[in-house]
N, C-alpha and C positions, 0 to 999 in steps of 0.2 A: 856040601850039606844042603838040602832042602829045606826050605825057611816050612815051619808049620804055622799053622795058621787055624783061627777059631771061628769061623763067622755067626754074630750073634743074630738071632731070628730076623730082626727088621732087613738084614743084608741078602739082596735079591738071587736068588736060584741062579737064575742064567751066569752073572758075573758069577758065581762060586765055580759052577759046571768048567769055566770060560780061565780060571785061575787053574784050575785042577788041569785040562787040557794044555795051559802054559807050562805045567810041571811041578805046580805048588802041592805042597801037602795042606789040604784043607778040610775042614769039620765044619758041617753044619748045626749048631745048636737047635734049630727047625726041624734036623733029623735024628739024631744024638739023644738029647734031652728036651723037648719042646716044654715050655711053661714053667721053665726052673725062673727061678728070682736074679737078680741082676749079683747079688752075692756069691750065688752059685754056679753063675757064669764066669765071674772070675776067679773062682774058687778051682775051677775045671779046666781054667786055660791056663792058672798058675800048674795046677798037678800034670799037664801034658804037655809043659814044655810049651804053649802057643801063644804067639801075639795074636789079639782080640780084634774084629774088626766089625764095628756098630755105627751106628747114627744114634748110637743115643747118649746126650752128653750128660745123664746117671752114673756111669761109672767113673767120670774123673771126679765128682763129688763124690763119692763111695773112697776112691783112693786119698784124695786130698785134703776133704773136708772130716772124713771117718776113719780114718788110715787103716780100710782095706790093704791089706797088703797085693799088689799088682803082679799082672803075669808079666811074659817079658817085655811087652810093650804095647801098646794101645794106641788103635788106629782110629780116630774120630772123627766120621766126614760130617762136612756140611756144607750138603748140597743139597737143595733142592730150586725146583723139582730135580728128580733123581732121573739120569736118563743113562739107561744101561749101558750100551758100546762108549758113553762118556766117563762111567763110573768106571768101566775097566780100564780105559788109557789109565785115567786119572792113578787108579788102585796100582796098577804096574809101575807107573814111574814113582811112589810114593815107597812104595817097596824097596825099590833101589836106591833108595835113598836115606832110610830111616834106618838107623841102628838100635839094638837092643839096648832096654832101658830106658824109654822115650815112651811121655803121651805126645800124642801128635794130634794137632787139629790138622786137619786138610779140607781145601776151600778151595775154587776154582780159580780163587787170587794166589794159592800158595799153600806152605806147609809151614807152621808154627810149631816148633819142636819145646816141650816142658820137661825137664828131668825128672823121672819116678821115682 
């Protein structure tokens, strides 16, 4: 089964293009729905079945602080600067590693798993 996947607008073109070529099922919010609200983002990756994958740490306040209800799991990186061919190692090994039902912080020290 092919892991899906949601990337939210700030999450760079090339790594999407570069996941999809790996074999990933992936949605661009950038191309899907551009300008929808951070609710409606996860509103859209719960109804498709997709773990979320952003830089923007709004939506684990949205699930945690506002009990949004979450898709199946949320990938939150923090990295910058963001350097592409670094964000994809990073983005592949973090995949293989993270199970459904998990926010995940990801950080060039590691991956910080919190249950949803």
């Amino acid at each position: 089964m092919t892991l899906r996947l949601l990337a939210d607008e700030n999450f760079p073109l090339p790594v999407i293009r570069s996941l999809i070529d790996a074999g990933y099922d992936v949605l661009s919010i950038a191309k899907v729905s551009p300008g929808i609200n951070d609710r409606a983002v996860l509103s859209f990756a719960r109804e498709t079945g997709r773990s979320l994958l952003t830089f923007d740490v709004d939506f684990g306040d949205l699930v945690f602080s506002h009990g949004v209800e979450p898709p199946t799991a949320i990938l939150y990186f923090r990295l910058h600067p963001i350097i592409a061919e670094e964000l994809l190692a990073i983005t592949l090994c973090a995949l293989n590693e993270i199970q459904p039902g998990y926010f995940a912080v990801i950080s060039r020290e590691g991956i910080r798993l919190r249950k949803l």
